[in-house]
C-alpha positions as CSV (number, residue, x, y, z in Angstrom):
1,X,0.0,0.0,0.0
2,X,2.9,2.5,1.2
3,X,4.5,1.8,-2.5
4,X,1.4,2.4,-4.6
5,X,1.0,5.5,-2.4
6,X,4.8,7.1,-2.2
7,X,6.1,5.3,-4.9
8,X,9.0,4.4,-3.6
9,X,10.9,2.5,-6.4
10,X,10.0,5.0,-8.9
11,X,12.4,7.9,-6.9
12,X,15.1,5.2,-5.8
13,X,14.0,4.8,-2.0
14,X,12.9,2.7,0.5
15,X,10.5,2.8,3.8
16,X,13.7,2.8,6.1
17,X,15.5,5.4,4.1
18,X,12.2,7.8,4.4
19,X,11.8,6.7,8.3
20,X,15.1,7.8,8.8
21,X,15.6,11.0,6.6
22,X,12.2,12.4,8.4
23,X,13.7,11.5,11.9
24,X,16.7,13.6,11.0
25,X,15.0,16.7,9.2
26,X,12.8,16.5,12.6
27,X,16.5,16.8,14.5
28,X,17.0,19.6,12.7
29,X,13.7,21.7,13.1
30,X,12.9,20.4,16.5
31,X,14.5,23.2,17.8
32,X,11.0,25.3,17.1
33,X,9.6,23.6,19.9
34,X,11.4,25.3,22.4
35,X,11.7,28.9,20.8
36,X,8.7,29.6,19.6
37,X,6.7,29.3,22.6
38,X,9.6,31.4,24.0
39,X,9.1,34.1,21.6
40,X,5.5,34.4,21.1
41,X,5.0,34.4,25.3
42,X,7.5,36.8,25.4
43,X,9.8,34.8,27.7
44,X,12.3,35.4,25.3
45,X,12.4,39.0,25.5
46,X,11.8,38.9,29.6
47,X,8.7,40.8,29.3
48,X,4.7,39.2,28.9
49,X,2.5,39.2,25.8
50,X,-0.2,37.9,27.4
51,X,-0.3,34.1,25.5
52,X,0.3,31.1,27.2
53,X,3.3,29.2,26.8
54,X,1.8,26.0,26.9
55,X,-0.4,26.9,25.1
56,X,1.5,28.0,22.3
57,X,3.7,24.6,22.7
58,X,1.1,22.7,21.8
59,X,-0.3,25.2,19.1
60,X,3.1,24.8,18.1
61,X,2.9,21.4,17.6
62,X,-0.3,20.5,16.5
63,X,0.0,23.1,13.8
64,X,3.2,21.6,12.4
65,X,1.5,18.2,12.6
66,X,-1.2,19.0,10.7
67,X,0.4,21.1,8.1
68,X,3.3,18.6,7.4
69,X,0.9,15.6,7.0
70,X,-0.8,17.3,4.5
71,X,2.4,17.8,2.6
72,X,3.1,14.4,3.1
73,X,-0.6,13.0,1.8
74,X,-1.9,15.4,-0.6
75,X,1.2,16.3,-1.9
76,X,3.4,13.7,-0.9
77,X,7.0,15.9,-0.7
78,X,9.4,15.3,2.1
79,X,8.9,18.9,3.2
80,X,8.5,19.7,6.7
81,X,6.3,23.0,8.0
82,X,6.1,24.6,11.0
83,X,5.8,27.8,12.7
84,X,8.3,30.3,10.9
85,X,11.3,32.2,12.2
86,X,11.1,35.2,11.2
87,X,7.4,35.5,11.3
88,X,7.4,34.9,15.0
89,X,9.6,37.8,15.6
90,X,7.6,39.8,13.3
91,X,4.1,38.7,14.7
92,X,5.5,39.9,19.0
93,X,7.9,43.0,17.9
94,X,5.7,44.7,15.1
95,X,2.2,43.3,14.9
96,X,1.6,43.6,18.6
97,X,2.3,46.8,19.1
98,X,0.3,48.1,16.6
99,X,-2.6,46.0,17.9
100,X,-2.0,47.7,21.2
101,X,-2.3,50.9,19.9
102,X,-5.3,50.5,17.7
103,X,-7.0,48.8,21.0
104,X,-6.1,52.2,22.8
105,X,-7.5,54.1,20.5
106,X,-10.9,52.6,20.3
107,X,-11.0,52.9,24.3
108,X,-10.5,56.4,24.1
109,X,-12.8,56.3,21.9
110,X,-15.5,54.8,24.0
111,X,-15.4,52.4,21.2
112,X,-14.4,49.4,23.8
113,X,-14.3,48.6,27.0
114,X,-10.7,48.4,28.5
115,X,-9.4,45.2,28.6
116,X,-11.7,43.5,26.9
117,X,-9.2,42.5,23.8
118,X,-5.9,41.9,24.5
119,X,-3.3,42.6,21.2
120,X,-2.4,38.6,20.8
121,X,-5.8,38.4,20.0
122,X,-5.7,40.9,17.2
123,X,-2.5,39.3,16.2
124,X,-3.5,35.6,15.8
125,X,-6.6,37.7,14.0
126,X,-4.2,38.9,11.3
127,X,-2.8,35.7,10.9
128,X,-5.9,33.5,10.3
129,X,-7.2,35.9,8.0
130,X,-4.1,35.8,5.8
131,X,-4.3,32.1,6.3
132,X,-8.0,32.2,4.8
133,X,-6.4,34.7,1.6
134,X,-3.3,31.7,1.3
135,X,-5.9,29.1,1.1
136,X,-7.7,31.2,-1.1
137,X,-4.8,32.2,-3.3
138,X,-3.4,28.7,-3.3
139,X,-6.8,27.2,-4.5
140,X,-6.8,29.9,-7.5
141,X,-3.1,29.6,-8.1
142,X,-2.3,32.6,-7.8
143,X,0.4,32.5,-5.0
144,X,2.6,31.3,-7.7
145,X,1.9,34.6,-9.7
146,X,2.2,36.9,-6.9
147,X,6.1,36.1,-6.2
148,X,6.9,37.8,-10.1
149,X,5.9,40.8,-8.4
150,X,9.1,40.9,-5.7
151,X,12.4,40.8,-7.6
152,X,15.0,38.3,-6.3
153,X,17.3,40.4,-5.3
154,X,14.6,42.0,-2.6
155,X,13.8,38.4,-1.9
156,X,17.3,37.5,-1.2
157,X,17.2,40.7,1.0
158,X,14.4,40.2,3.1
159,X,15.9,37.2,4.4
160,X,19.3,38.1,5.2
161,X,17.6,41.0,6.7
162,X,15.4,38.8,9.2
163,X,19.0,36.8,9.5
164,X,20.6,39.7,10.6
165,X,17.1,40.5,12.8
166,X,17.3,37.0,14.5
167,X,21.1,36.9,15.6
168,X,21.2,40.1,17.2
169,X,17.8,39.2,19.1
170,X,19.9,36.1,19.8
171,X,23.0,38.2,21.0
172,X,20.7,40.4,23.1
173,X,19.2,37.4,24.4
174,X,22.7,35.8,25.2
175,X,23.3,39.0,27.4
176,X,26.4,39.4,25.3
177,X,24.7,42.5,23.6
178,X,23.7,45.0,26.1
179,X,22.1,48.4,25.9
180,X,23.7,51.7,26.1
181,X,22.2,55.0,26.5
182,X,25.1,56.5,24.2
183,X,25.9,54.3,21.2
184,X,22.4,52.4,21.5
185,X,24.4,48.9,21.8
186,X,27.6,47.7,23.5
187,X,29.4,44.4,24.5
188,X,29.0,42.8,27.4
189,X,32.7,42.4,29.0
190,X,31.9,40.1,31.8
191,X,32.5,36.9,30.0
192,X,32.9,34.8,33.8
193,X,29.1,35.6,33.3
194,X,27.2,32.7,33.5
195,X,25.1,33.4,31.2
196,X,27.6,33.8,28.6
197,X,29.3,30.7,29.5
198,X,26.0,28.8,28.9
199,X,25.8,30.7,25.6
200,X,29.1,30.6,24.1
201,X,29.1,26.3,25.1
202,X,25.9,25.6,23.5
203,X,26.8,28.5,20.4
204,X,30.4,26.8,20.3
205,X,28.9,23.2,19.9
206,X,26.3,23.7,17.6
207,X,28.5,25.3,15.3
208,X,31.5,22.7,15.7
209,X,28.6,19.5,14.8
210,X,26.9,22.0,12.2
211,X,30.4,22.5,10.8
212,X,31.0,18.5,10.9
213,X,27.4,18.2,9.0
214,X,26.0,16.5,12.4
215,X,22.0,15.8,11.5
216,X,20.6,17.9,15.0
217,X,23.2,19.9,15.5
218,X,20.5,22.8,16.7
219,X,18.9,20.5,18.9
220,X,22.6,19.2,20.5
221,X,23.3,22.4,21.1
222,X,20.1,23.0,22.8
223,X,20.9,19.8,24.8
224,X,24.5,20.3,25.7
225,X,23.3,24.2,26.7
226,X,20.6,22.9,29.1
227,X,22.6,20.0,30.8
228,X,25.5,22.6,31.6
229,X,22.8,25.3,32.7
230,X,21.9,22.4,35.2
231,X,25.2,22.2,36.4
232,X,25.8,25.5,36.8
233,X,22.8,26.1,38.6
234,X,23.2,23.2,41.2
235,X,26.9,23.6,41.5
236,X,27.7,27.4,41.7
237,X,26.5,27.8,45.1
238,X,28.7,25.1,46.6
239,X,31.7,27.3,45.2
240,X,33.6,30.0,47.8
241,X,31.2,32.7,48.9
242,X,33.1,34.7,47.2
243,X,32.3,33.6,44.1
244,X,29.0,32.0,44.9
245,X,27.2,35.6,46.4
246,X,29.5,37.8,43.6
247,X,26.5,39.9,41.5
248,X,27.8,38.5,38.4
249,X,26.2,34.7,39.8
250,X,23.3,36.4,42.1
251,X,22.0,38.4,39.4
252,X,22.3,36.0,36.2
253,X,19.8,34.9,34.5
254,X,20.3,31.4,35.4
255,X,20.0,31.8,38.8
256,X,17.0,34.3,38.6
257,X,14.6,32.6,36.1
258,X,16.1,29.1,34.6
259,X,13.8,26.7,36.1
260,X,14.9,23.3,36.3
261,X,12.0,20.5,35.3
262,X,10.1,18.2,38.2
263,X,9.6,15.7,35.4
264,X,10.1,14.6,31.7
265,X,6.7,13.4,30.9
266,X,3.5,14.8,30.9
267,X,0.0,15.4,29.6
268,X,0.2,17.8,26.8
269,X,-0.4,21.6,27.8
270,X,-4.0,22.5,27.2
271,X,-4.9,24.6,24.5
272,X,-7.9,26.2,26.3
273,X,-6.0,30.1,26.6
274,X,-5.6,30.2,22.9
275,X,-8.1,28.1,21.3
276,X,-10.3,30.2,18.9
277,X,-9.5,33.3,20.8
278,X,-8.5,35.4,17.7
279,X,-10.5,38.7,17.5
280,X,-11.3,39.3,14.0
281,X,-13.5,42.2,13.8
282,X,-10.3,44.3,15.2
283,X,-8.1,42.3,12.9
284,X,-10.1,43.3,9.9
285,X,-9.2,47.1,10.8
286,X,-7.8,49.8,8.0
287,X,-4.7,49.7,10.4
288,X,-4.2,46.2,10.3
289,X,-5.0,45.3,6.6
290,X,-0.8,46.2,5.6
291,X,0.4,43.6,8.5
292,X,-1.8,40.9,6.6
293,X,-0.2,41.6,3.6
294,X,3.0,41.1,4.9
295,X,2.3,37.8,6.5
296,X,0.9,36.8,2.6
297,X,4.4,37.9,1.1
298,X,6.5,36.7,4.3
299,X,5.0,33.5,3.6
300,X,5.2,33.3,0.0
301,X,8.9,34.1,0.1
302,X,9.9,31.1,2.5
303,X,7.5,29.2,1.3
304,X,8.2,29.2,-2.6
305,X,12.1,29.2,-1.4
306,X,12.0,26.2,0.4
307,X,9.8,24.1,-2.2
308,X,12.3,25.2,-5.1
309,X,15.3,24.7,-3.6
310,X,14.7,21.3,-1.4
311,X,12.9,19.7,-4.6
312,X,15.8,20.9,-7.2
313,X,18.1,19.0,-4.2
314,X,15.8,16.0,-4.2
315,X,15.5,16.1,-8.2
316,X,11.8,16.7,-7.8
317,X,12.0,19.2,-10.5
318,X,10.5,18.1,-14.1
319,X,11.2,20.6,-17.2
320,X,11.6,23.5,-15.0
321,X,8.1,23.5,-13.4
322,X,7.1,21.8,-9.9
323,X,4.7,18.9,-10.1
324,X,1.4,19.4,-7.2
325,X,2.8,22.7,-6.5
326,X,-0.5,23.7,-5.6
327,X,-0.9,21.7,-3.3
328,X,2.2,21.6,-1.2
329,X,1.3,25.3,-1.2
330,X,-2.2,24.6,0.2
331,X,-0.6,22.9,3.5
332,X,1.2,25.6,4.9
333,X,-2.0,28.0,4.2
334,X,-4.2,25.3,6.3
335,X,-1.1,25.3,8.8
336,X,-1.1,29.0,9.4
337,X,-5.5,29.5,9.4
338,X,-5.5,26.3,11.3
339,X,-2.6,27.4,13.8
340,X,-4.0,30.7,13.9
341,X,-7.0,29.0,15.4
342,X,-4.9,26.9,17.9
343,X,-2.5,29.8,19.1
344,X,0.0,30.2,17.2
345,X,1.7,32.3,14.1
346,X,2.0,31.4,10.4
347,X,3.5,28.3,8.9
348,X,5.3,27.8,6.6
349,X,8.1,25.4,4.8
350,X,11.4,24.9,7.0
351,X,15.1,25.3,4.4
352,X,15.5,21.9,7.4
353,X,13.6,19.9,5.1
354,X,17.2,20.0,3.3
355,X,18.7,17.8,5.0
356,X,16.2,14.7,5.1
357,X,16.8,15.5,1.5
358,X,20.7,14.6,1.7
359,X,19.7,11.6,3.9
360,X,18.0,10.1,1.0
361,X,14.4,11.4,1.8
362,X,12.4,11.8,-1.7
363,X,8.5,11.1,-0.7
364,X,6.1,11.8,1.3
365,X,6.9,9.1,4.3
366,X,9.7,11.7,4.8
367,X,7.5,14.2,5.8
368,X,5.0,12.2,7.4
369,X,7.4,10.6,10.2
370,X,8.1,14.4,10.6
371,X,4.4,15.2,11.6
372,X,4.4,11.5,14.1
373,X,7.1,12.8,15.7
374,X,5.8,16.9,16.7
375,X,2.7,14.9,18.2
376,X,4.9,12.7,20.3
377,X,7.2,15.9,21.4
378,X,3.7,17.2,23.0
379,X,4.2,15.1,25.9
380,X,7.4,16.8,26.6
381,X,6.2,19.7,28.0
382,X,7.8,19.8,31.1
383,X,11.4,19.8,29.3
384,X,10.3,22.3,26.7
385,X,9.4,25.0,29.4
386,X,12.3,24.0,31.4
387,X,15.0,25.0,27.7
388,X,12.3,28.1,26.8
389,X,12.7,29.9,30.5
390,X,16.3,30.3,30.0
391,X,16.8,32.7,26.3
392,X,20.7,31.8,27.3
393,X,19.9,28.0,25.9
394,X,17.8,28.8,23.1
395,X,20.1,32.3,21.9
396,X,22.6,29.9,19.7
397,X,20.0,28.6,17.6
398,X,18.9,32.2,16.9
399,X,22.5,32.9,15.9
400,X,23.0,29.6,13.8
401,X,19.8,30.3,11.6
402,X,20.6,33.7,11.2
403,X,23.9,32.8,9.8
404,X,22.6,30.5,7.8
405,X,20.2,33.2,6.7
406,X,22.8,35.0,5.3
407,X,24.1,32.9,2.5
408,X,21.5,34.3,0.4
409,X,24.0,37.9,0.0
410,X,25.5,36.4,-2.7
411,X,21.9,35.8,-4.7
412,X,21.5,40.1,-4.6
413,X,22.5,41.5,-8.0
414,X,24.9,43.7,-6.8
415,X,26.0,45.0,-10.3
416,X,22.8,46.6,-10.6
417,X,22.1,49.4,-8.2
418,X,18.6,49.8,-8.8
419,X,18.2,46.2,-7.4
420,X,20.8,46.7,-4.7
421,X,20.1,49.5,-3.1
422,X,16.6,48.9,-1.8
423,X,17.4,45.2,-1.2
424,X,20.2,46.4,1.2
425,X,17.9,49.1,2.7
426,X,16.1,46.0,4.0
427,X,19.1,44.0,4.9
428,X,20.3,46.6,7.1
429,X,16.8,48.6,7.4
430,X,15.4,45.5,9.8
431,X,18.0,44.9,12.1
432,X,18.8,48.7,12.9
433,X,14.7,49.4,13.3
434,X,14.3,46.7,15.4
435,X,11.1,46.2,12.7
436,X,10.4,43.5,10.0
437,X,7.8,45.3,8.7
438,X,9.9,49.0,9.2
439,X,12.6,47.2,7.0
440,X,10.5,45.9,4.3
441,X,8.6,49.2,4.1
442,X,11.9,50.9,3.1
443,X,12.5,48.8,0.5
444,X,9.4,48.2,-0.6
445,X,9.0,52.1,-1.0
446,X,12.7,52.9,-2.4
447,X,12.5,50.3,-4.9
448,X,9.6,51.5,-7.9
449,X,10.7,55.2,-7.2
450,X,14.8,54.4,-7.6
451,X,13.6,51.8,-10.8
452,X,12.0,54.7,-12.1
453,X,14.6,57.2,-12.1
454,X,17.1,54.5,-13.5
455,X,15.1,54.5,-16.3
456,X,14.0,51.0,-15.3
457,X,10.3,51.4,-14.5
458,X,9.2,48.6,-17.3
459,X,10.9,46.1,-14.8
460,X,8.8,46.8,-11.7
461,X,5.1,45.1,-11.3
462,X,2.5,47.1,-10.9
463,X,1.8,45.1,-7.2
464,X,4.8,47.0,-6.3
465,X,3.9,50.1,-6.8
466,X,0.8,48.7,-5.1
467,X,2.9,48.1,-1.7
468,X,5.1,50.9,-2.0
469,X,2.0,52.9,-1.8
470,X,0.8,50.7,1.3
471,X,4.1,50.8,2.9
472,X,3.2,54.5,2.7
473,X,0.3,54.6,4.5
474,X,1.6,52.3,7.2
475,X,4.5,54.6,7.8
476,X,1.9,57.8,7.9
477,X,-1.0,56.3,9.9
478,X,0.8,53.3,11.5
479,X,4.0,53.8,12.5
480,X,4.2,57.3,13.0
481,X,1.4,56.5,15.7
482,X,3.2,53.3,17.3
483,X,6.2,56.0,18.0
């Protein structure tokens, strides 16, 4: 039955080699488990956004589950989906804020009673609905269409530029980036810190078993990270008082919040905060409208990406086109409406896929075995709140995947300037405004206007001048307001 279904002998594989290429791109995505629920809680950044972290652990997870089994059944690739980096940090640091301030503004208004929406629930609004216009847009094909519209230089650009976003969120994170009142951002000197010893070991690793092409080296270094955090935790106060009551242990992160698990099992966190608590009455605002535009071409970007390049690796390419591409496209848009609904942010491919690719993966068993094994991570809990209290652990893999991000500066067409400059406006426009969309709207605006004067303008799609004209508004009515 598995052969007539996956056709096994047709791409040169076997049911072992698929079991074992979707256990190791699962190794090498698994480390979404533990950040995302640290992001989207705002654990990560030591402040509160209001959603649960269990809750958001198991939205995780069920969303990944559901998305990549659909990939695996309906369009049987051994592509894995998931919540999206990138996305996350997009969904907490922009989309959030600007949900708070619309919510403020219909209080004064009279418009609302105070309290009664809380900004995650506008966010996870945005999201389904641009999960509804994916679906929509993947049933019409037109998803395929829209990505013409962005150049692949700005492509290229918008994900070194989240790259760039992600490490230095890592860095801060890590406690090895600190901020300073007179050049905005300094280094951290106190590297007996242990903080940064927790960071630079589990960085250190990861990088040494990514270098040696070690299948998990994210999740090793997650491991490694958390069993020295243990260590350090338990042992330092046995040391001489001196060292033991010095600020620099006292005052640490891992003695203040890292919180070591009771147990390794449990019952899966209940999805009761989050379930179908997305407002989208607020969602559907004027003001909110841009940010679901941005989640559609966020998502197309990684999405499109990932399919390309994983099935030109796998050989899954036939005369230049991509067999069922409309419906590997449908999964992640049922991912990110469905997750939405669960509690957490969009979904989309993962580049991880890659490398149950290289293990020999070619079907859909691949991917399958990838979805098995996010439901069986549920009942992990206890360990998975136990890596996310402490962003010391989790800060490498921010690091890792932002450098890995970054091998996409050599895909910018750096001979024209027309295409560079607003693709490097966004490399370097996200990062320094702390802002996906803030980045994006930089580029998105600089890019028609700069083709045009380059005598260019039969290159750009009309859609662009579409956003640029939207990235306009949102700077005028949005962001000025945000502050």
């Amino acid at each position: 039955m598995l052969e007539r279904f996956f056709k096994f002998s047709e791409h040169g594989t076997t049911v072992r080699t698929e079991l074992l290429a979707g256990l190791t791109t699962f190794l090498t995505m698994a480390y979404i488990i533990f950040v995302q629920p640290a992001v989207l809680s705002g654990t990560m950044f030591d402040t509160s956004t209001g959603l649960d972290f269990g809750a958001v652990t198991t939205a995780t997870c069920l969303a990944a589950a559901l998305a990549t089994a659909i990939m695996a059944l309906y369009a049987r690739y051994p592509i894995a989906q998931a919540p999206g980096m990138g996305e996350n940090f997009f969904f907490v640091v922009t989309v959030l804020p600007a949900a708070g301030v619309l919510i403020d503004a219909r209080v004064k208004a009279g418009l609302l009673e105070p309290g009664a929406v809380a900004p995650w629930q506008v966010g996870l609004g945005v999201v389904f609905i641009a999960g509804l216009l994916f679906v929509l847009l993947s049933l019409l094909g037109v998803r395929e269409k829209l990505l013409e519209a962005i150049s692949p230089s700005m492509r290229n650009g918008i994900a070194i530029g989240i790259g760039l976003f992600i490490a230095f969120i890592g860095l801060q994170n890590a406690s090895l980036v600190l901020i300073d009142p007179k050049t905005a951002v300094k280094l951290n000197p106190q590297f007996a810190s242990p903080d940064l010893i927790v960071f630079f070991f589990g960085l250190l690793l990861t990088a040494g078993l990514y270098a040696r092409r070690v299948r998990g080296s994210i999740v090793w270094g997650i491991f490694g990270a958390t069993l020295l955090a243990v260590a350090l935790q338990r042992g330092l106060p046995h040391l001489p008082e001196a060292i033991a009551q010095s600020k620099l242990v006292t005052e640490s992160k891992l003695m203040t919040q890292f919180a070591v698990a009771g147990q390794l099992v449990s019952e899966p966190p209940s999805l009761a905060p989050t379930f179908c608590k997305m407002d989208l009455v607020l969602a559907l605002s004027w003001s909110m409208i841009p940010f679901i535009l941005i989640f559609l071409f966020m998502d197309l970007f990684d999405t499109l990406g990932t399919l390309i390049g994983v099935s030109e690796q796998a050989g899954l390419i036939k005369d230049n086109k991509l067999p069922r591409a409309k419906q590997a496209l449908l999964s992640d848009a049922v991912g990110t409406a469905a997750g939405a609904a669960f509690g957490t942010s969009t979904v989309t491919s993962f580049i991880e896929s890659a490398a149950g690719v290289e293990q020999g993966g070619r079907t859909g068993l691949t991917a399958l075995t990838v979805a098995v094994l996010f439901i069986l991570a549920l009942f992990f809990s206890p360990v998975i709140a136990m890596v996310g209290s402490y962003p010391p652990i989790t800060a490498p893999a921010l690091v890792v995947v932002g450098s890995l991000m970054m091998r996409n500066v050599t895909k910018i067409d750096w001979s024209d300037y027309a295409e560079s400059l607003p693709s490097f406006l966004i490399v370097i426009g996200i990062p320094l405004t702390f802002s996906i969309a803030d980045g994006l709207a930089l580029g998105f605006i600089a890019y028609p206007i700069v083709k045009l004067l380059a005598r260019q303008g039969r290159d750009v799609k009309w859609l662009m001048y579409v956003m640029a004209l939207v990235m306009i508004v949102y700077f005028v009515l949005i962001r000025a307001q945000a502050g």
